[in-house]
Structures are given as structure tokens and as C-alpha cells.
VEXSE-266998 format. One record per residue (C-alpha): residue number from 1; z, x, y. Coordinates in steps of 0.5 Angstrom, whole numbers, plus 500, padded with zeros to 3 digits. Layout:
# residues N
   resi    pz    px    py
    NUM     Z     X     Y
...
//
This chain:
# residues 214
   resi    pz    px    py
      1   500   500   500
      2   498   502   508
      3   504   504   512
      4   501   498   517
      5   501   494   510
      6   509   495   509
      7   510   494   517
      8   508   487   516
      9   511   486   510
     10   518   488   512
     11   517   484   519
     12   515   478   516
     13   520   478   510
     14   526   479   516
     15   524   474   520
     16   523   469   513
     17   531   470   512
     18   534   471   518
     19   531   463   519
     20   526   466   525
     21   520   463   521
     22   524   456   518
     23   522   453   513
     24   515   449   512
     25   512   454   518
     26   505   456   517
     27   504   462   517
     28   497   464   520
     29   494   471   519
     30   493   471   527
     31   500   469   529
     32   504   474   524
     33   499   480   526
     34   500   479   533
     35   508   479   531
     36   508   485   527
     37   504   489   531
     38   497   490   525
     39   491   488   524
     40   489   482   520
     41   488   485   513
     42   496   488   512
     43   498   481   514
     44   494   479   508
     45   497   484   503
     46   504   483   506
     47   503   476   504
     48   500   476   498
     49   507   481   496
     50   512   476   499
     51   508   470   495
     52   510   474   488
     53   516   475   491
     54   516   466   492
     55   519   467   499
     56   512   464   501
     57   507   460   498
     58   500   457   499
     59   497   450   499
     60   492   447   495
     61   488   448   501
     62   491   455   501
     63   494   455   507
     64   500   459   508
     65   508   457   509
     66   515   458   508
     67   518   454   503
     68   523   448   503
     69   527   449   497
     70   527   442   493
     71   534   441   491
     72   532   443   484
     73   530   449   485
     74   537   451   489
     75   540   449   482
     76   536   453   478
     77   536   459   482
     78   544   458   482
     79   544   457   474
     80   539   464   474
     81   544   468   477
     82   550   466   474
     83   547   468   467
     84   544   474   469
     85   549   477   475
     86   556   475   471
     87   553   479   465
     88   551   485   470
     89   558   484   472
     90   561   484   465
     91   556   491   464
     92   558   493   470
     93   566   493   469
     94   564   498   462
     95   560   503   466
     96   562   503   475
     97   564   511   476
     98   569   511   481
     99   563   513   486
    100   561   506   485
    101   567   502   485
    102   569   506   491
    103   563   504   494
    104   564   496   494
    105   571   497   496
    106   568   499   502
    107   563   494   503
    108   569   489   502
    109   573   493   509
    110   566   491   512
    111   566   485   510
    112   574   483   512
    113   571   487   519
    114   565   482   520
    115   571   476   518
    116   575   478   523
    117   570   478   529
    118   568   470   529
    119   559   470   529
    120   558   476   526
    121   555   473   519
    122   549   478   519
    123   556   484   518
    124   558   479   512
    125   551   478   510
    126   550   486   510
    127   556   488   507
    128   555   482   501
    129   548   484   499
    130   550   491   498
    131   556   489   494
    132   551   486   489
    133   546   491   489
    134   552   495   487
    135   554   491   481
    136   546   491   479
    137   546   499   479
    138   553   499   476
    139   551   496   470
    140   546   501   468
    141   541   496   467
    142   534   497   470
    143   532   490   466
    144   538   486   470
    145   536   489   476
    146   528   487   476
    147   530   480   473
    148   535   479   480
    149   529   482   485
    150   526   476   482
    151   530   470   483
    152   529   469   491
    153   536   468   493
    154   536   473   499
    155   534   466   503
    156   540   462   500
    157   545   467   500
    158   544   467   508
    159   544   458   508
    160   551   459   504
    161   554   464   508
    162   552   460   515
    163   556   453   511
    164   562   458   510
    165   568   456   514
    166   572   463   515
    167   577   460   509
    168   571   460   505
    169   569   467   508
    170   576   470   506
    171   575   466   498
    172   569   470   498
    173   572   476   499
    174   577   476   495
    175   572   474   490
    176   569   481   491
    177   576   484   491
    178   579   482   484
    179   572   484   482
    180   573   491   483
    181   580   489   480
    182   577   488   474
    183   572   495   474
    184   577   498   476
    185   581   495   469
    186   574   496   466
    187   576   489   464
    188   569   486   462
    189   572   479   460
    190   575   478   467
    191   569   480   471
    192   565   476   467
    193   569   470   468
    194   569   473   476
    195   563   473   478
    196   561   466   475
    197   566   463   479
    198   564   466   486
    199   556   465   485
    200   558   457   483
    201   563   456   489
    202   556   458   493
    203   552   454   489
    204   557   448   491
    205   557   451   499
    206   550   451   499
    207   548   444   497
    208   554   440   501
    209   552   436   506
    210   545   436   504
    211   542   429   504
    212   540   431   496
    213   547   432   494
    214   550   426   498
//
């Protein structure tokens, strides 16, 4: 790929999940270069990876938008990553070395940090996604870590985190904290048992209030 290709690629990409782009925009070839700074040809191989990515999609009529997720594909995001993130976990309690779980515990105090400043989610947001991509590479599994790029939950983490109330934040964070608990204690069970629970509570955060799940 161009390096105009990548620089297309990661604007669009940031603007889709920081919520810039919402759902249902069109994306049009002549917009997105003028946003990203590129000729039209980057912006068709950026789009192109991020509808593999399923953080974009194109219409019979091969128009181009952000997608509006149905309630039942939230549901199966969620699903998927109880399955694969709670036996990464699981993984991750047999294998983190101390660097690694020295690493989440810091991502946690950035995390507590962003909580205590009131509108500081993107430090949440930042300092959660690092936290998880952690667990990924701590169960040694490059298998688990390509099935998680693939499931689109980049997007619904962002909408969860903006439902969250400061308790919810907090319960959050003391998810992550007896999460590296249980590395710590390379106590499998428990950490499977954790992170189920963490990404449920989400996945019940995420579609409260929703007209679909009223």
C-alpha cells in the first residue's frame, strides 16, 4: 500500500470511530480526499480495507456508507468477543510475563486518571483498548489476536464507553484491576470468569435506552 493510501486509510478510519462520520453517512470518494488530503485513488484502496474491516459498507447500488448496526449484529459482536476475549484471557492468566502485567497495571492508572477528569473518555477509550490489545498479545496466540481484528468492535466500545456513567467507568476499571488480579495469580478460571462478565455488563451498557432493546 501507498503511503497516500495509509494516510487515507487512518483518517477515515479515526473519523468513522471517533463518531465524526456517523452512522449512515455516504461516503463520497471527492469528500473523503478533500478531507484527507489525497487524490481519489488512495481513498478507493483505503475504503476498500476498511469494508473488510465491516467498518464500512457499500450498497446494491455501490454507494458507499458508515454502517448503522441493527440490534442483532451488536448482540453478535458481543457474543463473539465473550467467546474469544474470555479465553484469551483465560490464556493470558497461563502466560502474561511480568513486563506485560506491569503494562496493564499502567494502563489502569491512566484509566483512573481520565475518570477523575470529567470528558476525558478518549483517555478511557485509549488507555481500555491498550489494555485489551495487552491480553491478545499476552495469550501468546496470534490465532485469537486476528479473529479480535476482526470482529468491528472498535465502534461499539467508543458508543459503550459514551453511556457509561462515572460509576459505570469505575466498575470498569475494577474489572481491569482483578483482571491483572488474576494474571498476577495465573489463576485461569477467574480471569475467564472476569472478562466474561466485563464485556456482558458492556454489551447490557451499550443497548440500554436503544428503541430496539426498550
Amino acid at each position: 500500500m501507498s503511503r497516500a493510501s495509509d494516510i487515507a486509510y487512518e483518517t477515515i478510519r479515526q473519523h468513522i470511530l471517533s463518531g465524526a462520520l456517523q452512522p449512515g453517512t455516504q461516503l463520497k470518494e471527492t469528500d473523503l480526499a478533500a478531507l484527507c488530503g489525497v487524490s481519489r485513488t488512495p481513498v478507493r484502496d483505503a475504503l476498500s480495507r476498511l469494508e473488510a474491516e465491516m467498518l464500512v459498507r457499500r450498497s446494491d447500488t455501490q454507494r458507499t456508507f458508515v454502517p448503522d448496526w441493527p440490534h442483532d449484529e451488536i448482540e453478535e459482536v458481543f457474543a463473539l468477543r465473550v467467546m474469544i476475549e474470555s479465553y484469551a484471557a483465560a490464556r493470558a492468566a497461563r502466560h502474561a510475563t511480568a513486563d506485560q502485567v506491569a503494562a496493564m497495571h499502567d494502563c489502569n492508572e491512566r484509566m483512573e486518571k481520565a475518570i477523575s477528569d470529567p470528558g476525558n473518555i478518549e483517555g478511557f477509550l485509549s488507555g481500555n483498548r491498550e489494555f485489551h490489545a495487552l491480553v491478545m498479545e499476552a495469550s501468546g496466540s496470534l490465532r485469537l489476536t486476528r479473529m479480535s481484528s476482526m470482529i468491528v468492535e472498535p465502534i461499539i466500545v467508543h458508543g459503550t464507553a459514551k453511556r457509561y456513567s462515572g460509576l459505570d467507568l469505575a466498575q470498569s476499571l475494577s474489572d481491569h484491576r482483578d483482571l491483572v488480579k488474576a494474571f498476577q495469580g495465573r489463576d485461569a478460571i477467574w480471569a475467564d470468569a472476569i472478562m466474561r462478565s466485563h464485556i456482558r455488563r458492556a454489551a447490557h451498557r451499550f443497548t440500554k435506552g436503544s428503541p430496539e432493546s426498550a
